[in-house]
N, C-alpha and C positions, 0 to 999 in steps of 0.2 A: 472677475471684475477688476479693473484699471485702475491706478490712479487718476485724476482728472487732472486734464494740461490745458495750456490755454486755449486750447482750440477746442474745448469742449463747450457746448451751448447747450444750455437750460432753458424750461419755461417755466415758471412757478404759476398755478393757478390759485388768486385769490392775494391782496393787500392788507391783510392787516398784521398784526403782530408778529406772529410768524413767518408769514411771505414776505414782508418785510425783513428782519431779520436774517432770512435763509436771503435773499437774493442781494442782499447788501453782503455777505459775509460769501458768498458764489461769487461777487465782481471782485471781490479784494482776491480771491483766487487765481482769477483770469480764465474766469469762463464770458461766454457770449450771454448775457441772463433779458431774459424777455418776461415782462411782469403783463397778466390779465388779471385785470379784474372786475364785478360784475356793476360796483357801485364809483362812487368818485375819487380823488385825489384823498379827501379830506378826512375819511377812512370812518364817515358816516355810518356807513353800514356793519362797522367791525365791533364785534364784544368790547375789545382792549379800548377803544374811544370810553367808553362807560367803566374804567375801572378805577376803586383804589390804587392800583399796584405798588402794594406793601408786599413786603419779601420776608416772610416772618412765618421760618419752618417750623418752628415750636408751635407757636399760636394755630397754627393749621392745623397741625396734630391731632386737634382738638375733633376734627370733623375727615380726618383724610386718614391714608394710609404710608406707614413706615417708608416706603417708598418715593411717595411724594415729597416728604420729609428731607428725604437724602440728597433727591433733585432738589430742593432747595437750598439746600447748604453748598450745594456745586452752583448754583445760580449765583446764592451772594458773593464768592469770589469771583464769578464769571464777568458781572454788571460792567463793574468798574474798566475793565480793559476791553468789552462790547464797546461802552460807552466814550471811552478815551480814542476811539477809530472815528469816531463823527466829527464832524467841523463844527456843527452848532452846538451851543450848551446846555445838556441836562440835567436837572436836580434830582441829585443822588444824595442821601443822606443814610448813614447807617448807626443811628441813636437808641438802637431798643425798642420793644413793644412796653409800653404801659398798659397793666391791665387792672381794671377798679368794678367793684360790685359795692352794693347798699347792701346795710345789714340782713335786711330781709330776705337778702338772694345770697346769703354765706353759704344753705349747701349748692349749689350753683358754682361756687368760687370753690369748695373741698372738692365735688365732682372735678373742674376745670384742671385742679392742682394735682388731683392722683393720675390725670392722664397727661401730663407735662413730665411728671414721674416717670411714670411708665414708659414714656418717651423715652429721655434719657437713659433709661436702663437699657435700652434696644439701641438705644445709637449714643453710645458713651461719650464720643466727638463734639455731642451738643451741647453749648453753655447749657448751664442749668437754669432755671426758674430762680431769681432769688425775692426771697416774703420781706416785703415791707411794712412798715407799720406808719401813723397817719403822719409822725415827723419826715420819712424816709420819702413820703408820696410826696409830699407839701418841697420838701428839696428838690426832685426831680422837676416837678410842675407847680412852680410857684405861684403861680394863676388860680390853680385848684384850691387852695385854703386850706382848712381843714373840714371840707368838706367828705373826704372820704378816710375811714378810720383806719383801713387794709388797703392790701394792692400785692401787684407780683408785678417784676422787672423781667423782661427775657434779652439779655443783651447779645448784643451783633446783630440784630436785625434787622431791617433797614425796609425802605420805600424810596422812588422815582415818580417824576412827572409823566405820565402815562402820554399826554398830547404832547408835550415837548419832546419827548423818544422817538413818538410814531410821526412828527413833523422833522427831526433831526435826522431820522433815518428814511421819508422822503428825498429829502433835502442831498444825502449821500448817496441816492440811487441815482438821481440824478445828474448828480458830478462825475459819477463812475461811468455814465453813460448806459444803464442800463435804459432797455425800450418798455414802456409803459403805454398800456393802454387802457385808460377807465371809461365806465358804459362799456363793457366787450364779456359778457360771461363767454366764459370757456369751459371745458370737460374734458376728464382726461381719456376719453374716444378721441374727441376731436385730432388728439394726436397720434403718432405711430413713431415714438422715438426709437433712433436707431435704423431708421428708414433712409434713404438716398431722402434729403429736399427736408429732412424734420429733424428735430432738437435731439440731443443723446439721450434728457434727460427728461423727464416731468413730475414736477414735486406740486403737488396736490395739498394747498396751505387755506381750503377756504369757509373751516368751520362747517357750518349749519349751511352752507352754501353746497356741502357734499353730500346732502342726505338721500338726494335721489339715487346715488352710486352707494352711499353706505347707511342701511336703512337703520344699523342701529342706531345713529346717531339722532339725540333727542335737546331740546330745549328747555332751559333751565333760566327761566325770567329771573332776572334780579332790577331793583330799584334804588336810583344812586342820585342824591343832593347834594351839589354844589353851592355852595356859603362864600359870601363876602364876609368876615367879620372883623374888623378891628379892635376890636376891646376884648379878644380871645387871643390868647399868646399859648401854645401848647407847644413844645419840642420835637416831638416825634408822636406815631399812631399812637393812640389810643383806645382800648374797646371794653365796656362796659359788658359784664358778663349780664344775662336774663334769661330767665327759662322759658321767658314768650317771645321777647325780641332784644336781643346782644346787636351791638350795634358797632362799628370801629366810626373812628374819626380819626381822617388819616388829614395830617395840616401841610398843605404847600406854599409855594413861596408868595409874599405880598399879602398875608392873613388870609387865605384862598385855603377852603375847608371840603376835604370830600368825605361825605355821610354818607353810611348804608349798613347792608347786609342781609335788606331780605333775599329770600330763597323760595320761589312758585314754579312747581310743576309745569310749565308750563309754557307754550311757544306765541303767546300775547303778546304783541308791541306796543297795545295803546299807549295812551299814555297811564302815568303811573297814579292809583288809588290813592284818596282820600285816610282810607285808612291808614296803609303803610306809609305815607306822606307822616300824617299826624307821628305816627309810632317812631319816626326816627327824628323827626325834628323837638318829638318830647323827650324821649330819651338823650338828643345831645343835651338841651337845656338843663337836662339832671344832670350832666356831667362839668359844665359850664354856663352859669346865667346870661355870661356876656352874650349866648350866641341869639337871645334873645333879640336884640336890636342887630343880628346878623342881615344880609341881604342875599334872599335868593338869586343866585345867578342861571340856575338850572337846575330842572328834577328829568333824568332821563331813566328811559328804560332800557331796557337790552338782555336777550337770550344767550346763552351760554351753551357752546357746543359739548356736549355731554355724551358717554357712551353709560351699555349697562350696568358698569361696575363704579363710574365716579369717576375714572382711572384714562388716563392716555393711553394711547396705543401709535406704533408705526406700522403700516398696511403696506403690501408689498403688493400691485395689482401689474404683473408683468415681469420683466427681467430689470426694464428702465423707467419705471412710473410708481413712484412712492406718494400714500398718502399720508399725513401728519395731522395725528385730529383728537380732541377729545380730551383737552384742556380744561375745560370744567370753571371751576373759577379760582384758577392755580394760575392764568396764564404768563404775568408777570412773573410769579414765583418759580416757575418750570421751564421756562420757555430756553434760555440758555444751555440746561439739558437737553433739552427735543436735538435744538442745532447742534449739539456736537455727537450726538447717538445717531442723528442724520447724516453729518459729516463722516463720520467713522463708517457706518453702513458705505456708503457712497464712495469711499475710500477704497475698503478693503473687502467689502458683501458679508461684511459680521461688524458688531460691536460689543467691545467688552463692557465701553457704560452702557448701555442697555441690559447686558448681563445685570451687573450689578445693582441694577435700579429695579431689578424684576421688571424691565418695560417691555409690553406686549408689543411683540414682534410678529403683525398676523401678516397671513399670504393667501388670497384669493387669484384664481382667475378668471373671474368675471370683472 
C-alpha cells in the first residue's frame, strides 16, 4: 500500500460525523473526495445531529472500556487543531466534568468513585478524580447553592457544539471543493475502486446505514432535550449520578442546554416517551430549579450505531474499501482517533494507534 498523492480520489459513503471528518481531512490532503449520502445536507439523519458531545474519558469509564478511554485522551488533544482547520467557529471548551449525586444515591457516587480509581490505575496519564465537598461544589457552580453536599471534579475534559462542528465541517467541504451528493444512498458494491473509470479509495462512514453489509451492527436509541434556560448559569457538563436514570447536562453557548442519557435496546425513531421525557427533565430540576421556567427547544431521538461488544472496529472489505463503524455513543469522544488509525491504515496498510488502542481491525470478503 502507497502513500496517498494528490491524484488519488476517494468516495466516502455516508455524511455525518465521520464521513465528514474523513473527507474534510482527505481534501486538506489533496485527494479528489466525493461525498454520498443517503439523507440531506443538514445531517438530519446522523446520530452525531442528536448528541451531547462532551469529551469526558474518565466519566465514560464509568460504562466503557480502557480502550475507549485512551481514544479519548487522543481526542482531547486532537479537537483543538481538527477544529482550528475550519473557517467557521466552534465552541470548544475544556472546563471539567462536574459530577453531583443526592445523599440517597451516595452508594451510586462510592460505586462511580472506585471505578474512576480503577481507571487511573490502568492509565496513570489520566487526571484524577478530585472529592469535593458542598463549599468546593458551590465554587465551581455557583448557581448550584448548597444544594449538593459532595461532588467529584474530573479536570481536562471538555465538550463542543455538536451542530456547529457538523455545519463548520459542511461548510469546509465545500470550500475544498469536495463533490457532494444528498438523497443518493450508495454501497460499497456499487463501487470497484482501483478499477480503470472508479475511485482508489471507498471509506464506508455511514453507521446504521451499513447494516445490510454488516449484520452486526445493532441500534442503541437514545433520548436528548434541548433547553432554553436563562436563569441557569452552569460552566461545564454536568451529571447527576442515579441508579435508575444518571442524566448529564451538557451547557452551550447563549443558555442552550442539552439533557439526556437514556440508553434503549433498540432501533425505534418515534418520537421520544413520556416517561423518559418526564425522567430527565425531573432529574435536571434536582440539579437546577431555574431549569424549571427553562424552554423546550427540542426532544429528539436517535439510534446509535453499535456493534456486539460496545466497541469500534475498522473493517477491511477488499484491498481498497474500508468500513468505520461502531461508535456507540463515544462518537464525539473517539472520533479523532478512528481518523487518524484510518489515516495511518491508508498510509502505510498498518497502524500502530490502532495497536495501541486494542481497535479491532476486522477483514472480510464479502
Amino acid at each position: 500500500m502507497t502513500h496517498p498523492t494528490s491524484s488519488t480520489s476517494s468516495v466516502i459513503l455516508g455524511a455525518g460525523l465521520m464521513g465528514r471528518l474523513l473527507a474534510c481531512e482527505l481534501a486538506r490532503l489533496g485527494h479528489q473526495v466525493t461525498v454520498y449520502e443517503a439523507a440531506g445536507a443538514d445531517a438530519q439523519g446522523a446520530a452525531a445531529r442528536v448528541a451531547a458531545a462532551m469529551l469526558a474519558p474518565l466519566a465514560e469509564s464509568a460504562v466503557t472500556e480502557p480502550s475507549v478511554v485512551q481514544m479519548g485522551r487522543h481526542a482531547l488533544k486532537r479537537w483543538p487543531s481538527l477544529i482550528s482547520q475550519l473557517d467557521a467557529p466552534v465552541f470548544f471548551q475544556q472546563q471539567g466534568t462536574l459530577i453531583l449525586w443526592h445523599r440517597q444515591d451516595a452508594a451510586e457516587a462510592l460505586r462511580f468513585g472506585r471505578q474512576m480509581s480503577t481507571t487511573c490505575q490502568q492509565i496513570p496519564e489520566l487526571p484524577p478524580a478530585q472529592t469535593l465537598d458542598a463549599a468546593q461544589v458551590t465554587e465551581l457552580e455557583p448557581s448550584l447553592g448548597s444544594r449538593f453536599a459532595k461532588g467529584l471534579y474530573l479536570p481536562g475534559e471538555g465538550q463542543l457544539d455538536n451542530r456547529q462542528l457538523l455545519a463548520a465541517l459542511l461548510q469546509q467541504l465545500q470550500t475544498c471543493g469536495v463533490a457532494l451528493y444528498w438523497n443518493s444512498p450508495r454501497a460499497p458494491e456499487d463501487f470497484s475502486p482501483g478499477q480503470p473509470g472508479q475511485p482508489d479509495w471507498v471509506f464506508d462512514c455511514r453507521g446504521l446505514g451499513a447494516k445490510t453489509q454488516w449484520t452486526a451492527l445493532r441500534g442503541v436509541r437514545g433520548e436528548v432535550v434541548r433547553l432554553h434556560a436563562p436563569e441557569v448559569s452552569l460552566s461545564r457538563p454536568t451529571r447527576l449520578l442515579h441508579p435508575r436514570y444518571p442524566i448529564y447536562i451538557a451547557p452551550k453557548q447563549d443558555h442552550v442546554f442539552v439533557i439526556g442519557a437514556t440508553e434503549i435496546e433498540s432501533e425505534d425513531l418515534s418520537p421520544a416517551s413520556v416517561r423518559s421525557t418526564l425522567e430527565l427533565l425531573s432529574a435536571a430540576y434536582a440539579v437546577h430549579t431555574g431549569f424549571a421556567e427553562a424552554r423546550i427547544l427540542e426532544i429528539a431521538t436517535q439510534c446509535r450505531p453499535t456493534l456486539p461488544d460496545n466497541l469500534p472496529a475498522i473493517r477491511r472489505l477488499g484491498p481498497r474499501t474500508l468500513q468505520i463503524n461502531g461508535l456507540y455513543r463515544h462518537g464525539f469522544l473517539i472520533a479523532p482517533a478512528m481518523l487518524d488509525a484510518t489515516l495511518e491504515l491508508l498510509a502505510t496498510g498498518s497502524s500502530a494507534l490502532a495497536t495501541q488502542w486494542g481497535l479491532t481491525l476486522e477483514h472480510t470478503d464479502n
